[in-house]
C-alpha positions, 0 to 999 in steps of 0.5 A: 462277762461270762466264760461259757467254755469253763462254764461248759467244762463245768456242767459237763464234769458236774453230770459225769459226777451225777451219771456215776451216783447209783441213784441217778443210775436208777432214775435213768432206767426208769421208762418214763424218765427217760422219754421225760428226758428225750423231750427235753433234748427235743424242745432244746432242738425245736427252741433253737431251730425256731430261734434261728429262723426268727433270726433269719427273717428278722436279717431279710427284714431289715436287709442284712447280710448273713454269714449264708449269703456271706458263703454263697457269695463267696462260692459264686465268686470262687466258681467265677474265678475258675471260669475266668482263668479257664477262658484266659488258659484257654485263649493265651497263644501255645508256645513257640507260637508266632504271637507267643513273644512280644517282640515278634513283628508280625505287621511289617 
């Protein structure tokens, strides 16, 4: 398996090396290279966005849950419980009210 956290690390010192090296200094102060390398970082974006779409349709197709639903689900939820706990604040008696304690006989 691949270990993409030191393959990360690797490609990052690699291009720091590469970004020190006046040739590559050059290159990168050229106009054209630059909108060449803008377009690339671009298309990146555009590829993934694309990718996780498909992704996205691909899930409602086949009636999967996503980790959005998940997370809207969760926040309905959370949004429910503080409803509830704020009719049962709400409705439970104050103290020193007569139907505060259970062993008040109100019904002799």
């Amino acid at each position: 398996m691949w270990d993409w956290h030191r393959l990360r690390n690797s490609a990052f010192s690699q291009g720091l090396k590469l970004m020190s090296d006046p040739r590559v200094a050059k290159l990168l102060s050229n106009p054209t290279v630059m909108k060449l390398v803008m377009q690339a970082l671009q298309l990146r974006s555009t590829v993934q966005g694309t990718v996780d779409e498909q992704g996205r349709a691909l899930a409602r197709r086949l009636q999967l849950v996503t980790r959005e639903d998940v997370s809207h689900l969760i926040a309905r939820l959370r949004e429910l419980e503080d409803t509830l706990q704020s009719v049962l604040d709400k409705d439970s008696p104050a103290a020193g009210h007569p139907m505060a304690t259970p062993d008040s006989d109100t019904n002799e």
